[in-house]
Structure formats: structure tokens, C-alpha cells
C-alpha positions in Angstrom: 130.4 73.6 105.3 129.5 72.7 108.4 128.6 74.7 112.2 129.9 72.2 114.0 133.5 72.2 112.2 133.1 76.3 112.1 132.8 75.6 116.4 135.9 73.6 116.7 138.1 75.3 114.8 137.6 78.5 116.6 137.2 76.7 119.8 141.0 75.6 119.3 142.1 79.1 118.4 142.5 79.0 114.9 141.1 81.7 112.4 137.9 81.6 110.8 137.5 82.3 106.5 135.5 85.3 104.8 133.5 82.1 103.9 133.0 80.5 107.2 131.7 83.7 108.6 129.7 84.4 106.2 128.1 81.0 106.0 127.4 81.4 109.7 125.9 84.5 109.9 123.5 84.0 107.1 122.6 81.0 108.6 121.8 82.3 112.3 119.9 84.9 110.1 117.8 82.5 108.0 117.4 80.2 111.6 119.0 77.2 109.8 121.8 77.6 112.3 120.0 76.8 115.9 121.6 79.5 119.4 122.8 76.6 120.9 125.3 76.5 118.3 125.5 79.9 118.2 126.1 80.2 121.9 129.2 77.5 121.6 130.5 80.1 118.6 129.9 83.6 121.2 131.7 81.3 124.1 134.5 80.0 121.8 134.8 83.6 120.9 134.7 84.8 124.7 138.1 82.8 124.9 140.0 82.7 121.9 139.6 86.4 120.8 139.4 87.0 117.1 141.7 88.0 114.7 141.5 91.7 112.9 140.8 89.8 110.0 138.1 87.6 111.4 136.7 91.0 113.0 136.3 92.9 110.0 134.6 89.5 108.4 132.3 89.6 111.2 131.3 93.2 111.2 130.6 93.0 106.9 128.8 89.7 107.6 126.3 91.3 110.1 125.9 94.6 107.6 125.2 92.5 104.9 122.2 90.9 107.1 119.7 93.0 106.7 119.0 96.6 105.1 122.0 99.3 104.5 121.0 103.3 104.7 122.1 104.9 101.5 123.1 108.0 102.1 124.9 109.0 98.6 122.0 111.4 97.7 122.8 113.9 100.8 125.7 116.6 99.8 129.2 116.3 101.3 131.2 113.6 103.5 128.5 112.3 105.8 130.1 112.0 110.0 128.6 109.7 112.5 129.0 110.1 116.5 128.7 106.8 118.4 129.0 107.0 122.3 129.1 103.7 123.9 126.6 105.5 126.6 126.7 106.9 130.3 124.8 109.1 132.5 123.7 112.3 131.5 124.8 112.2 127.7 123.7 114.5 126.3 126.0 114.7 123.5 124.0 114.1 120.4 121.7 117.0 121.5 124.6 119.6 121.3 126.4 117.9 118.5 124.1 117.7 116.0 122.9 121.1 115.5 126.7 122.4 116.5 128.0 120.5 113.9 125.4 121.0 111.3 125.5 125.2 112.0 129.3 124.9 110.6 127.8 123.2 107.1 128.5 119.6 108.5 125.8 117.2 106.9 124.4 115.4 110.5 122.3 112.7 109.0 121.7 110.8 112.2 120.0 107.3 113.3 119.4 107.0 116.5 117.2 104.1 119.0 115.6 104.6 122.1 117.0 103.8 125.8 117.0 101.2 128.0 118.4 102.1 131.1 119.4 104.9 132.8 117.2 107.7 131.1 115.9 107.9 127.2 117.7 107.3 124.3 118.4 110.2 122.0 114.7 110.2 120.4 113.3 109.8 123.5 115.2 113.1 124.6 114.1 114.5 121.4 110.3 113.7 122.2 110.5 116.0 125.3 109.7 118.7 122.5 106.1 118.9 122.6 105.4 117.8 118.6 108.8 116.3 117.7 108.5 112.7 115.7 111.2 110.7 113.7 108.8 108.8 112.2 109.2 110.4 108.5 110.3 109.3 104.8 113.7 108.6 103.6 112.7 111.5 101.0 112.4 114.1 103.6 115.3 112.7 106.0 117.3 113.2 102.8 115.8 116.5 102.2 116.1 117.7 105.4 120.0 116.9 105.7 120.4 118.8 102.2 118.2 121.9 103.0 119.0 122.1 107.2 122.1 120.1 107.0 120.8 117.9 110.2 117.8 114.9 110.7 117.5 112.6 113.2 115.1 109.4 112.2 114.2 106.2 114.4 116.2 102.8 114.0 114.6 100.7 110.6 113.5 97.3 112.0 115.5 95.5 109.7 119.2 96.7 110.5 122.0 93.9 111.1 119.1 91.7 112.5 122.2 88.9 112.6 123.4 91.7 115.6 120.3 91.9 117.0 119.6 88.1 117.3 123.5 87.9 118.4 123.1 90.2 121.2 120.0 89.2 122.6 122.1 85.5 122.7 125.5 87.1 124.7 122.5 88.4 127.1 122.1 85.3 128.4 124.9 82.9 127.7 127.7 85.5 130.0 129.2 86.5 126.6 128.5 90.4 126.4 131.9 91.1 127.6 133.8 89.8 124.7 136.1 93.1 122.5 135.6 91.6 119.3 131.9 90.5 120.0 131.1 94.1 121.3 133.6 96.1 118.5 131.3 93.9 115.9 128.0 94.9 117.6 128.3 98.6 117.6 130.3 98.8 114.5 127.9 97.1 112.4 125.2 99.2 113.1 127.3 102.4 112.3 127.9 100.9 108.9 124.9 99.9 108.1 123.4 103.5 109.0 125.4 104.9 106.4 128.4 107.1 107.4 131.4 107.4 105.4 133.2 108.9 108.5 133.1 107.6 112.2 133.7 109.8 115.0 133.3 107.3 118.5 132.9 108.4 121.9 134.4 105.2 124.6 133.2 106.2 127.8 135.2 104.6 130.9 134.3 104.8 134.7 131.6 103.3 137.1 129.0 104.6 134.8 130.3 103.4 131.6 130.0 99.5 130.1 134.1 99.7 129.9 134.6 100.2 133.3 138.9 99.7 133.4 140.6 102.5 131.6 142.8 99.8 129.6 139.3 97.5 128.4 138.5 101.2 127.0 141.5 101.6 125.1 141.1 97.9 123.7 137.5 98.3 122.3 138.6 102.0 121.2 141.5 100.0 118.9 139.3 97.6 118.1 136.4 99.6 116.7 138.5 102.3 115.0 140.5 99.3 112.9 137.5 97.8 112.1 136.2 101.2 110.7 139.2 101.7 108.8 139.2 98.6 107.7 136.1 98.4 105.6 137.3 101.8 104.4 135.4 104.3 106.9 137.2 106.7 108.0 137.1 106.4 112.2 138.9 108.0 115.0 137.9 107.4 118.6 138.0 109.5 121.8 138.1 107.8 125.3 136.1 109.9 128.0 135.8 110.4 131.5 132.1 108.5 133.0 133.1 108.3 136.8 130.4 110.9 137.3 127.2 111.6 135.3 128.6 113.9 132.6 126.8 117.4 133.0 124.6 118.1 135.3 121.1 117.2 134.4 119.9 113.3 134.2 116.1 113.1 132.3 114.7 113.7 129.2 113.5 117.4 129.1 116.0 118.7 131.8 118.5 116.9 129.4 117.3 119.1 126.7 116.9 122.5 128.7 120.5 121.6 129.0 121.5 121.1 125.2 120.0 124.4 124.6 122.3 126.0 127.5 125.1 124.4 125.7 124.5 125.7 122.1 124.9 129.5 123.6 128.2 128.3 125.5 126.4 128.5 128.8 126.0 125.0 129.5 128.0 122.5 132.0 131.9 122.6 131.4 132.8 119.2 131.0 129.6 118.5 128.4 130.8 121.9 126.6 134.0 120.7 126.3 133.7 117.3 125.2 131.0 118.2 122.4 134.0 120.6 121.5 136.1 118.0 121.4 134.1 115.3 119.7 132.5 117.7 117.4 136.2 119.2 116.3 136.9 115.9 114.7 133.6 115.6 113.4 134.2 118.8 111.1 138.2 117.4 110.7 136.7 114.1 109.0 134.2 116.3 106.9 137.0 118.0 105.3 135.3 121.1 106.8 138.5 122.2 108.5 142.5 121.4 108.0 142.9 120.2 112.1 141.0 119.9 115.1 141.9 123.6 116.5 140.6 125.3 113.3 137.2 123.0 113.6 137.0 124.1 117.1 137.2 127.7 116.3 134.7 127.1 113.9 132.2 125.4 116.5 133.0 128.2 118.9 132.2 131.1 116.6 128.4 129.4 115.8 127.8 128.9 119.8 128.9 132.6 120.0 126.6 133.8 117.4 123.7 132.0 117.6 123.7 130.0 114.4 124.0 126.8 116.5 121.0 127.3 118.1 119.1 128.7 114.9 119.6 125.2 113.3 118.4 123.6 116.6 115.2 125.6 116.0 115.2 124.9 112.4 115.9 121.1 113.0 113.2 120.8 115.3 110.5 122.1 113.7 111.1 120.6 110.2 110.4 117.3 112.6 107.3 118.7 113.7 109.0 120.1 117.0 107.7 123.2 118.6 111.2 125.4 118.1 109.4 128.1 120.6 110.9 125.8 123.3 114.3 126.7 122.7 113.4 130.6 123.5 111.1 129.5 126.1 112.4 126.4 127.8 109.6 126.4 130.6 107.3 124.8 127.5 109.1 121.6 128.2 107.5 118.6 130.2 107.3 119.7 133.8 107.3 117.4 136.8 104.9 118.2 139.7 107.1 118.0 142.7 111.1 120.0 142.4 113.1 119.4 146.0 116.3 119.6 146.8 118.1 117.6 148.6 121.1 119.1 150.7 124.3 118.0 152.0 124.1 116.6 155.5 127.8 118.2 156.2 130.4 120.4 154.6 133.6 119.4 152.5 134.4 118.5 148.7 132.6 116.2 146.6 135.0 113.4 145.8 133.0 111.0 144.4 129.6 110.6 142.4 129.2 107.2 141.2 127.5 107.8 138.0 125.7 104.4 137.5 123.9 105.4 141.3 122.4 108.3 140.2 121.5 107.0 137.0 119.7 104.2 138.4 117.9 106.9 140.9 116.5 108.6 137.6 115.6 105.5 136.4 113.7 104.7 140.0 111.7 108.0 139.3 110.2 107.1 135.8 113.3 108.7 133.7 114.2 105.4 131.8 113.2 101.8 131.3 113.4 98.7 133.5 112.0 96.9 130.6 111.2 97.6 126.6 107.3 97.9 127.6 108.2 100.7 130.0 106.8 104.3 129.6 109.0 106.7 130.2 107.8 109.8 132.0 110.1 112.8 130.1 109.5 115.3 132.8 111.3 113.8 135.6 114.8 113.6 136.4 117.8 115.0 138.5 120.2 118.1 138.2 123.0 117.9 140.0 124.3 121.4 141.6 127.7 119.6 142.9 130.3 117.5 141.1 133.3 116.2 141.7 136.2 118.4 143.1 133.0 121.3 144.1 132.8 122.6 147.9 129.3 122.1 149.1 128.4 123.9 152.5 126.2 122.0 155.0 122.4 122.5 154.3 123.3 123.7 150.6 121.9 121.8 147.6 123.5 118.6 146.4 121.2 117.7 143.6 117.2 119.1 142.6 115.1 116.1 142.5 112.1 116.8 139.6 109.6 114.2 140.5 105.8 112.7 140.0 105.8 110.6 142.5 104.3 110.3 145.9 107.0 108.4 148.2 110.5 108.8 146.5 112.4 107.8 149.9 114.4 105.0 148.3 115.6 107.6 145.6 116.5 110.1 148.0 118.7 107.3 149.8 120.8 106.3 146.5 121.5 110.0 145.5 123.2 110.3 148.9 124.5 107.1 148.7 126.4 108.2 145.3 127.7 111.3 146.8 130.9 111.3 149.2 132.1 113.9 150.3 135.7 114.6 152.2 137.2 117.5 154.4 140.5 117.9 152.2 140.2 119.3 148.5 139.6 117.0 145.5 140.8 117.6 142.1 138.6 117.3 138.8 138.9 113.7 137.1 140.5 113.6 133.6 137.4 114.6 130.8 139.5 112.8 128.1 142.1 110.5 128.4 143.3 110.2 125.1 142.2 109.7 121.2 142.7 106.5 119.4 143.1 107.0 115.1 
């Protein structure tokens, strides 16, 4: 078997073998097969499309690469969240304990940001203590006795994705369905799930900008899922605006906790609802969506959501007294508002704006190598659809730097406001199973 004959055949739009894609990625893996010919496969790819077939080939392939989690020795059907990302997502905060409080096993892996703010561990290490650097024995242990962990990515997952990506950086091939389906898919096999619960974002601050490339990387990660015989289901959600309110690591957390007692922003209430009433459906936890969703309501209500929360972060080393006492969190040295410069309706944030104005202040990373500073970040007291009055406060800007004139300019940049009233974007536009 040969690359180059693995090249052409795709290159004139024919479908690849189990055995050609398998040859290839081991190859790529063990560096007998060089990028350049990888590149000509990703471009090939770019064009032609792949088959279901060929997808679910790839996606096995690029498991099979590395290391696989084992996950058989945690109690009960094991549910993953994905979210293909935004601004202000602060889902995984929320979801995990939520779904865990209702006897949900949350056995999460999870990888630092690069962008906009944190990742979810970077969120997580806003709680003065909190680490993810422990043993498979007490992940496992802790899923069992607390029903939720959360540990870092292991170095040697898919590394044929990892080499892949890195490739599609730089040769104009990241925007490819199959390629991207593949990418995230492979991951959330290898980690271990036997159900799949994914969260497409579309909007200006989401990768899948166009409602319709949303629903075609929905289909095409869901049938992969099912097709190496995890269950998967996938939601497609609103990312024209930054979803809640606060962007940065410990105001993103000050917020999870307001969301655990139902008193948190309503869109990230309601879509951690949403996602997290098919995460209890898959677990067999509840006969439909509406039961599951009483369910999650009743442990918001009752405090048991934010009891595991407490629980969760402690076992992790976390000091839990935050939760009671959210003023413990990482606090920046200069909070100023900025206010509206005239009165009307917010019609538009552009979420990707304000994300990279958090970003500007030292909330994410311009590079792997950057240190992220956890206490800075935005809130924004106006979205889309609210009135704002002249002089009143568009967004609080938390802040450790001297000079933050070119932030200031973005945030007000993102924001347009109108005299005539706006209604609330769509928070989901539909489910794909």
C-alpha cells in the first residue's frame, strides 16, 4: 500500500478502505508518512468530502492512535458534553455538578484554552487550591463516591488528531466537516463516554458561523457517534452574543455558582437545562427530557446542585468555602464601568469582539506560553433585546492593567444600539439525534 495511490484515489473522489485509512493514519503517527503528503490527503479531503463510511474509519483510526480512557470501573452509563466553544461558556461549570446532584456519573476530561478566555480547568483553577493533576484511582473514585471529576487532557490522546490539526492550521484545511467531525469526535471517544451529549454553537462568536454549516457538522458528528455505537444527540445553539453575562475565569465561576441556585443569567440557565436534560435522558436516569428537567430543577431548588459543587471541589483540593463566599475568588485591582454613550435597545453584541477584549486584558491566550491572569474579565449588564438608558452601565470592566483604552474601544465597538425595540435571538435552534 502506498500514500501516494491513497492521495489520488481520494483526490478523484472515490472512497477510501478501513485498510487504507488505517494504514495512513498509523503511518502519519509512526512519521513514516511525511505532512506534505499528508497536506495533499487534508486538501483532497477539503474538496471531495468523505463518505459516512470513510468518516467513521477516520475517527476509529485516530482513537486507535494513542491511549483510550477506560472508564468501565465507574458505576452507571457514563455522558459526555462537548461544546464546540464561544464566549462566555460556562456550561461545563453548571453541568457537571447539576448533572451529577441527580446521580448522573460526570467523569469529565477537559484541556485548557486558547483564545477567548480559559479553558474549563483553567476556569476551575480560579478556586484557590483546585488541581486536576490526580490518579486514574482517585478520578475513578471520585466519580463513584461524588458522582463528578474533572482531570487534565493525557498527553498521549489521538496524537494522529493532534499532529492532523496542527497540519489543517497551516495548509487552509480547518474548515473541512468531515475533517472537523473526526477531530472533535475522536477525542470524545477516546475519553471514554458511552453517551455523547454535543453542544454546536452558531453565530459570530462560534467556529460554525452559518446556521446551515452548524446543522452539517451537528449530522455529521452525531452519525459518527452512533456509528461506533455511542450513543449521541446534538443541540445547535445561539453564539451571536457572548452566552451569559460574565467573560473570565473567576467571574465565569461566580457565575456557575449563581446558576446552581437558579439565579444565574437566563439564557446560560436555560441551555444547561437543556443540555443537561439529555444528559440524564441518555443515562437512563429519566424516561424524556421533561422528566430530566424536572429533575435538574428540583436539585437547583434545593441546594443539592451546589452541595456537589462544594463536594467536587474540595475532593480536588479546591477551597469549597468559595462557593458560600464568592469574594474569595481572584480579584482584579481596577472594576469600571463603561456606560452607554446614548439611550435605545441593544441590538447587537458581536460575541467574538468582546471575547477578544477579554482576551486583550489577560483573560485568555494569544499563544500556548501565555499566562493567564484568572482575575480579569468582563460582565456584561446589557444584552441583546435589553433597554439601556444614556450614562447607565453597558458592561463592568475587571482589570490589572494600567492603559486599557484599546479594550474600552472594542467593547463599544461590539455593542450597537438602536431607537426601535429588538427581540431576543433564538437560544436553540434545534436538536439533531
Amino acid at each position: 500500500m502506498r500514500m501516494v495511490d491513497i492521495i489520488e484515489k481520494k483526490r478523484d473522489g472515490h472512497s477510501l478502505t478501513k485498510a487504507e485509512i488505517d494504514f495512513m493514519i498509523e503511518g502519519y503517527t509512526k512519521g513514516t508518512i511525511p505532512d506534505y503528503q499528508m497536506s495533499a490527503f487534508a486538501m483532497a479531503v477539503f474538496f471531495r468530502d468523505m463518505t459516512q463510511e470513510e468518516r467513521v474509519y477516520l475517527t476509529e483510526a485516530m482513537v486507535n492512535s494513542g491511549d483510550t480512557i477506560d472508564l468501565s470501573a465507574i458505576e452507571g452509563i457514563k455522558v459526555d458534553k462537548h461544546s464546540t466553544g464561544g464566549v462566555g461558556d460556562t456550561t461545563t461549570l453548571v453541568l457537571a455538578p447539576l448533572v451529577a446532584a441527580v446521580g448522573v456519573p460526570v467523569a469529565k476530561m477537559s484541556g485548557r484554552g486558547l483564545g477567548h478566555t480559559g479553558g474549563t480547568i483553567d476556569k476551575l483553577e480560579a478556586v484557590p487550591g483546585f488541581h486536576v493533576e490526580i490518579t486514574n484511582e482517585d478520578f475513578i473514585r471520585n466519580v463513584n463516591e461524588n458522582k463528578v471529576s474533572v482531570i487534565g487532557q493525557t498527553g498521549n490522546l489521538t496524537p494522529a488528531d493532534k499532529k492532523l490539526y496542527g497540519l489543517r492550521d497551516v495548509t487552509a484545511t480547518v474548515n473541512s466537516i468531515p475533517l472537523i467531525a473526526s477531530s472533535i469526535m475522536s477525542k470524545k471517544i477516546a475519553a471514554g463516554a458511552d453517551a455523547i451529549v454535543l453542544d454546536v454553537k452558531t453565530g459570530n462568536g462560534a467556529f460554525m458561523k452559518d446556521l446551515d454549516d452548524a446543522k452539517e457538522l451537528a449530522k455529521a458528528m452525531v452519525d459518527i457517534g452512533n456509528g461506533v455505537g455511542r450513543q449521541t444527540m446534538a443541540v445547535i445553539s445561539d453564539m451571536s452574543q457572548p452566552l451569559g453575562r460574565a467573560v473570565g475565569n473567576a467571574l465565569e465561576v461566580k457565575e456557575a455558582i449563581d446558576t446552581l441556585q437558579g439565579k444565574g443569567p437566563d439564557d446560560l440557565q436555560e441551555l444547561c437545562l437543556v443540555l443537561g436534560s439529555h444528559m440524564v435522558t441518555l443515562a437512563g436516569k429519566a424516561n424524556d427530557a421533561e422528566q430530566a428537567r424536572h429533575m435538574l430543577l428540583e436539585v437547583m431548588e434545593n441546594g443539592k446542585a451546589l452541595e456537589v459543587f462544594k463536594t467536587f471541589l474540595a475532593s480536588q483540593g479546591g477551597d469549597e468555602t468559595v462557593v458560600d463566599e464568592p469574594e474569595r475568588l481572584p480579584k482584579a485591582a481596577n472594576i469600571f464601568e463603561l456606560k452607554a454613550k446614548k439611550s435605545g435597545y441593544v441590538a447587537e453584541i458581536i460575541a467574538d469582539q468582546i471575547g477578544t477584549a477579554a482576551m486583550m486584558l489577560g483573560a485568555g491566550r494569544v499563544t500556548k506560553e501565555s499566562v493567564i491572569d484568572l482575575a480579569v474579565g468582563l460582565v456584561l449588564n446589557k444584552k441583546v433585546g435589553d433597554y439601556v438608558e444614556a450614562g447607565e452601565s453597558l458592561v463592568t470592566v475587571h482589570s490589572n492593567q494600567e492603559s486599557v483604552d484599546e479594550v474600552v474601544a472594542k467593547i463599544y465597538n461590539a455593542y450597537t444600539i438602536v431607537s426601535n425595540s429588538v427581540e431576543n435571538p433564538d437560544l436553540v435552534y434545534g436538536e439533531v439525534k
